[in-house]
C-alpha positions as CSV (number, residue, x, y, z in Angstrom):
1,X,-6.7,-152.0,-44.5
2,X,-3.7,-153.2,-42.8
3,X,-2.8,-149.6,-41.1
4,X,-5.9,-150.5,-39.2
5,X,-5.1,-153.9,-37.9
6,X,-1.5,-152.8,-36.6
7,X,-1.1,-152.7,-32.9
8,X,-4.6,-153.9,-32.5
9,X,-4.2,-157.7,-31.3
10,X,-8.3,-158.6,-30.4
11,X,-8.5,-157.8,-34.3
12,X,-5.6,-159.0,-35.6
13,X,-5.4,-162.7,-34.1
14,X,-6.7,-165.4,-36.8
15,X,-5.1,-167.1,-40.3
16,X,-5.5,-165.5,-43.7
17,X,-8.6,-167.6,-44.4
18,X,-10.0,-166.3,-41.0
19,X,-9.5,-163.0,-42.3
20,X,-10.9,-163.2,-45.9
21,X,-14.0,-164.8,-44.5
22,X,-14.6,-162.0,-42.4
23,X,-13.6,-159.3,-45.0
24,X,-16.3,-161.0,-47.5
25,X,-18.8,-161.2,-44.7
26,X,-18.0,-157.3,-44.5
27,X,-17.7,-156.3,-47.4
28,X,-20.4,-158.9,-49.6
29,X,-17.0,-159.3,-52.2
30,X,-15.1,-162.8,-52.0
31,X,-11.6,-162.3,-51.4
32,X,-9.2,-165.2,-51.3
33,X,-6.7,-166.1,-48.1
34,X,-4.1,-165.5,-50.7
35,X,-4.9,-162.2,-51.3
36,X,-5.1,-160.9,-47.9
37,X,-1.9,-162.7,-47.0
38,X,-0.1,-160.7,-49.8
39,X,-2.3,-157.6,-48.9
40,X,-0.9,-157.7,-44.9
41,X,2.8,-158.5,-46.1
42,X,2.7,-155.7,-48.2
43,X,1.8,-153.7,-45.0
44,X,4.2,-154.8,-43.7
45,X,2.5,-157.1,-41.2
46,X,3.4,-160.8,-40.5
47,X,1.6,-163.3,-38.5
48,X,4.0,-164.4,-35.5
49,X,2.2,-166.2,-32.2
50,X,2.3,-163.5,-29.6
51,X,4.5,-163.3,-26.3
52,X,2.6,-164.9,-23.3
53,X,4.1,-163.2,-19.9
54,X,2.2,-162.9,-16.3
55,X,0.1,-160.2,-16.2
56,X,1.5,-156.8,-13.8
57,X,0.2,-154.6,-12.3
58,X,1.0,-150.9,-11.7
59,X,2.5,-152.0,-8.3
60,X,4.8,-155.1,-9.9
61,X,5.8,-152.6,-12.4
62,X,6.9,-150.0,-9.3
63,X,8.8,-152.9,-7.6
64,X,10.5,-153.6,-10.7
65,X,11.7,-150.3,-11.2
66,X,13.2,-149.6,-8.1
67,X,14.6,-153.1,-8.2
68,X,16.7,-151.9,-11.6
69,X,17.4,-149.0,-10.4
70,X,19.2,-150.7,-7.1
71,X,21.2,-153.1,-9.3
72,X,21.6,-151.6,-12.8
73,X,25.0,-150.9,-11.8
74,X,26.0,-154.3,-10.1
75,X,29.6,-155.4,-11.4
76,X,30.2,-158.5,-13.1
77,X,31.9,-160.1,-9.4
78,X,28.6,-159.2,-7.7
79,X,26.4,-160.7,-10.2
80,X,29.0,-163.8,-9.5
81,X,27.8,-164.6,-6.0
82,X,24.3,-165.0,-6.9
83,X,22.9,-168.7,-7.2
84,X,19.9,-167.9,-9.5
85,X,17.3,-171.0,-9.2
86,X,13.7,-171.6,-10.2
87,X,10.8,-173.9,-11.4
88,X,9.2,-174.4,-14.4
89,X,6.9,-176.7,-16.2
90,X,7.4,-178.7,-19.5
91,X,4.7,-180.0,-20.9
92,X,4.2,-183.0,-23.5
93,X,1.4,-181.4,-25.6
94,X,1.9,-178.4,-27.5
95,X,-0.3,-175.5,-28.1
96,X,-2.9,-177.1,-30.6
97,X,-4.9,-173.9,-30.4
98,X,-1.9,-171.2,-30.9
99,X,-3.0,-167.9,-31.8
100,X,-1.1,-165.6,-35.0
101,X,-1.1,-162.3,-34.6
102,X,-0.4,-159.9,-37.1
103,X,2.3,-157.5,-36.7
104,X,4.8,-155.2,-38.0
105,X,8.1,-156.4,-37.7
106,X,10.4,-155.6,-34.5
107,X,7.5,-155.6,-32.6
108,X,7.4,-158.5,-30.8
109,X,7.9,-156.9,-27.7
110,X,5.1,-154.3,-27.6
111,X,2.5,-154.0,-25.4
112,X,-0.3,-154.9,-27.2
113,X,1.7,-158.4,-28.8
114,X,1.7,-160.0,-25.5
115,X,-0.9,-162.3,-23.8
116,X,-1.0,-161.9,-20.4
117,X,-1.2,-165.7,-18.6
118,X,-0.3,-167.3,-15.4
119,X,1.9,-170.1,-15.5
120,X,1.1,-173.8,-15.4
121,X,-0.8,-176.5,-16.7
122,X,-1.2,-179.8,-19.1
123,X,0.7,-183.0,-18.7
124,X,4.5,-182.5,-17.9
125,X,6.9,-182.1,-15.2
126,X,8.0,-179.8,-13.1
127,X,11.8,-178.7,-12.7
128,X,13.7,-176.9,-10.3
129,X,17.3,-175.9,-11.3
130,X,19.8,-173.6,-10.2
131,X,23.0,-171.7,-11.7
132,X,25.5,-169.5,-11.4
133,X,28.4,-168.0,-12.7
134,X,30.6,-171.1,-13.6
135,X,28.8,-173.5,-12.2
136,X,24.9,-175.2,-12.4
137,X,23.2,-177.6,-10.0
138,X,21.9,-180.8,-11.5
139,X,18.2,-180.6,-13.1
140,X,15.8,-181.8,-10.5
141,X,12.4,-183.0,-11.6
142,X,9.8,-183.4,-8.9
143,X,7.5,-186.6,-8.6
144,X,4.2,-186.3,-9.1
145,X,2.1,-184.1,-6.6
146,X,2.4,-180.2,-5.3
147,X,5.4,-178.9,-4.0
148,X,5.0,-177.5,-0.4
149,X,7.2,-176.2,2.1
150,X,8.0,-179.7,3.4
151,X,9.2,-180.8,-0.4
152,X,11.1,-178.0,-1.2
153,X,12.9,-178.2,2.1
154,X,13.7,-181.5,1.6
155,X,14.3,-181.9,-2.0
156,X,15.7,-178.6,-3.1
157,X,16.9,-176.6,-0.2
158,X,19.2,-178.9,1.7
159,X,20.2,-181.0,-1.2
160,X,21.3,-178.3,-3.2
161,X,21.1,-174.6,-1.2
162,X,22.6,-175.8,1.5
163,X,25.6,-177.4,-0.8
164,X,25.9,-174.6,-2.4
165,X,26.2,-171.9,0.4
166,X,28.6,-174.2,2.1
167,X,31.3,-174.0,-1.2
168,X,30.9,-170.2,-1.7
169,X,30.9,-168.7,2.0
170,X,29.6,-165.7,3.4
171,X,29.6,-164.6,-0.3
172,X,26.6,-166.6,-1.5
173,X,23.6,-164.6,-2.2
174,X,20.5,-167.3,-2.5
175,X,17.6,-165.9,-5.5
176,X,14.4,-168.0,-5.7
177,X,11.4,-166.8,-7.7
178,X,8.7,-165.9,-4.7
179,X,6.5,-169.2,-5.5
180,X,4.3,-169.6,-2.0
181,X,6.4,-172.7,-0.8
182,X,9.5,-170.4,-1.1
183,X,7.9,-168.4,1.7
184,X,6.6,-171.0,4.1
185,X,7.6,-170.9,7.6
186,X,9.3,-174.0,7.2
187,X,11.4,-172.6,4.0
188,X,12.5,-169.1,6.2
189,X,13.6,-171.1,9.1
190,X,15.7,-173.6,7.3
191,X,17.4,-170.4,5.5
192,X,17.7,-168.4,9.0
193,X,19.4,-172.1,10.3
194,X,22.5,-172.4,7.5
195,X,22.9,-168.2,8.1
196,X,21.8,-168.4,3.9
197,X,21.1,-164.6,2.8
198,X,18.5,-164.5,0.0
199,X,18.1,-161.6,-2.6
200,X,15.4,-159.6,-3.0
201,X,13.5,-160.6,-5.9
202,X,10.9,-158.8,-7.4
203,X,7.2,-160.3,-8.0
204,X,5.8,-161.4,-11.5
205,X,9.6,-160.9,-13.1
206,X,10.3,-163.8,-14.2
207,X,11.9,-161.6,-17.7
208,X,14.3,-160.7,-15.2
209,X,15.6,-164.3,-14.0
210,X,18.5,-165.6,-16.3
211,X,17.4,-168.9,-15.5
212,X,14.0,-168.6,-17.1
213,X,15.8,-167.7,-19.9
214,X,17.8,-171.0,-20.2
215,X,13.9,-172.8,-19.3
216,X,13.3,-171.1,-23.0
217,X,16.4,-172.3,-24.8
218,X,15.8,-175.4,-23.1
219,X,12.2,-176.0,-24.3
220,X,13.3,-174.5,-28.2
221,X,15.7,-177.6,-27.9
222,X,12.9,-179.7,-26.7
223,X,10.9,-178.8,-29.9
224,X,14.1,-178.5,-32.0
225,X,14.3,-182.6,-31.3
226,X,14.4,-185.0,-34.6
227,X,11.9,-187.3,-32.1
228,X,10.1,-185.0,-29.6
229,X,9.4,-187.1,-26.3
230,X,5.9,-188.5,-26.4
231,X,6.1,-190.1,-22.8
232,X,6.3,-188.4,-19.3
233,X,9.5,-191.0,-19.4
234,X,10.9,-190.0,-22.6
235,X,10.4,-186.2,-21.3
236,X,12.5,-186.7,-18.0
237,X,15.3,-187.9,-20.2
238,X,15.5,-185.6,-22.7
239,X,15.9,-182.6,-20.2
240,X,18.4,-184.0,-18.2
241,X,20.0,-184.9,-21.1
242,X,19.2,-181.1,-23.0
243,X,20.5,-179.9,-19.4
244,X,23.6,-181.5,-19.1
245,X,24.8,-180.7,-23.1
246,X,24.1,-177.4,-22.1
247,X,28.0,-175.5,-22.1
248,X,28.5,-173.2,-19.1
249,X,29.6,-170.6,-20.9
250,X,25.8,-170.2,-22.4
251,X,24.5,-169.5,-18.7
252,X,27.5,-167.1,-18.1
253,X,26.3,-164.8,-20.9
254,X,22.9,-165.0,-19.5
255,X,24.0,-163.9,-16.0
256,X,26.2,-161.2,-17.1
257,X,23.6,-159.6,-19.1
258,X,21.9,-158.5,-16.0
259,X,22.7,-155.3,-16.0
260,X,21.6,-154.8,-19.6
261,X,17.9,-156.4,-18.6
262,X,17.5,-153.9,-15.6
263,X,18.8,-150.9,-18.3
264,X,16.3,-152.3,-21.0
265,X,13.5,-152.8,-18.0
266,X,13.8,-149.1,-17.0
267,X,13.7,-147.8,-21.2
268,X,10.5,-149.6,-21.2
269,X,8.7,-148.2,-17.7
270,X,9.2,-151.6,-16.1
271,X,7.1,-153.7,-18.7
272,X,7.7,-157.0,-20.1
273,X,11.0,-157.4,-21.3
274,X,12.5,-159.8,-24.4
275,X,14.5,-162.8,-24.1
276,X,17.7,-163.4,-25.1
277,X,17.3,-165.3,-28.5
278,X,20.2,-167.5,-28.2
279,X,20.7,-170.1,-31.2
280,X,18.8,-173.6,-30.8
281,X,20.8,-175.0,-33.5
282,X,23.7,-175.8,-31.4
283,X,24.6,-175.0,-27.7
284,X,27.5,-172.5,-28.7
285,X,26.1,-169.0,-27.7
286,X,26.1,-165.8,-29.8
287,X,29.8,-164.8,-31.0
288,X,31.0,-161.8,-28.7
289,X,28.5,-162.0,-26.2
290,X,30.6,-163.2,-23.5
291,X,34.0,-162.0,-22.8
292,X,34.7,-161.8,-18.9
293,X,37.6,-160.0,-17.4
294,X,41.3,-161.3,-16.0
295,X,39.8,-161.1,-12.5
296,X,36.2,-162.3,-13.6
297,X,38.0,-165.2,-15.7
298,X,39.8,-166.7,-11.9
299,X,36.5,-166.6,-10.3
300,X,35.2,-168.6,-13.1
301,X,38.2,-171.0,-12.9
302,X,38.2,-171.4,-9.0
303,X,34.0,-171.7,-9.0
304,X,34.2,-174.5,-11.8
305,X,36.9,-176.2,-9.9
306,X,35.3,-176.4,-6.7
307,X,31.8,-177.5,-7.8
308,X,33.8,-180.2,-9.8
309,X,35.5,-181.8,-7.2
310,X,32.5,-181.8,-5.1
């Protein structure tokens, strides 16, 4: 039974006792939840909830290709003049209505384990951060309403961009995530007005971004809390407070594991990539995962240093 649920996720979604009522109703025999549990485990199948990503097209996956290919080979010092920013939404009610799948294990990755969603939606915030190598802008959370080309202006590009581009020079190389008021009118010539160069930046790759990676960690913290936030309030705190624990070094791994995420994009024809499972039991990343150069180590030192004293 179980070599014929694997890899097969419109079948294999539902709880044990989902799956011995059907299996009764199939086969006229009662079988308990028990015994299908033990029946699937001995398969070697486990019920995880599966990866949710943005769906992609033949033409995202293209772009993202040829985007890896152009910067698999990117040195440490180039991935240092990025400033990698992005929004995301954190929401006060969980999933009620989360979904198992049943899968082998080291699969989480696969195709056919992902749900394909667009982002957004329930009561939360939304977030706009930024980071770099050695250095992080302050979490900014948006009032209530959209955010158009007028806010982000305002609120994100001058505030912080601007601040930034100014610190590092000519250098700088600006990354947002292609959202529609990235691309306003307003948004281009605001960029075109402080001579800020922005980097290309594939569509629907938001596996790529380090920073969405750190929106993960920050979120396992979230529901790692002895007293989640009930309030939109209590929310607001908690992530600047979850933000501003977070140790520098832990976004430094992210960003120099860049080239290893364009490598692992390309073994997988451009399809949805894993995250990073960092440890949400403390802030201190992975042992070994980060150890920069001499000359990587003095950018690092003048970056902090700077952005410090600012």
């Amino acid at each position: 039974m179980t070599g014929t649920l694997s890899y097969r996720p419109e079948e294999t979604g539902g709880r044990p006792r989902e799956k011995s009522l059907n299996t009764t109703q199939a086969t006229g025999r009662p079988m308990s939840r028990f015994t299908v549990a033990r029946r699937l485990h001995g398969g070697g199948l486990f019920a995880r909830r599966p990866v949710r990503c943005v769906p992609l097209t033949p033409a995202h996956r293209r772009r993202r290709s040829l985007w890896c290919r152009e910067h698999r080979n990117c040195r440490d010092s180039e991935w240092g003049r990025v400033f990698f920013t992005d929004e995301s939404r954190f929401n006060l009610s969980s999933d009620s209505h989360r979904i198992l799948i049943w899968r082998e294990r080291e699969s989480r990755n696969h195709p056919s384990n992902i749900i394909e969603r667009d982002r957004y939606g329930g009561r939360g915030v939304l977030v706009w951060g930024g980071i770099m190598l050695g250095s992080r802008t302050h979490l900014h959370i948006f009032d209530a309403g959209s955010v158009n080309g007028t806010r982000y202006c305002n609120e994100i590009l001058l505030p912080y961009v601007r601040l930034f581009r100014g610190a590092m020079g000519l250098q700088f190389l600006f990354m947002d995530g292609n959202a529609p008021c990235h691309r306003t009118v307003a948004a281009e010539q605001l960029l075109e007005s402080e001579d800020i160069e922005r980097m290309d930046w594939p569509a629907r790759s938001l596996d790529l971004n380090p920073i969405e990676h750190v929106w993960d960690f920050l979120g396992r913290r979230l529901a790692a809390r002895t007293l989640p936030p009930v309030t939109i309030r209590e929310l607001r705190l908690a992530l600047q407070d979850e933000w501003a624990a977070m140790p520098q070094q832990l976004i430094d791994t992210l960003i120099l594991s860049m080239g290893r995420r364009c490598e692992t994009c390309l073994a997988v024809r451009a399809d949805h990539i894993p995250y990073l499972r960092l440890d949400v039991s403390c802030w201190t990343p992975i042992t070994g995962m980060f150890r920069p150069s001499v000359a990587l180590r003095s950018m690092l030192l003048f970056q902090s240093s700077f952005f410090l004293s600012l």
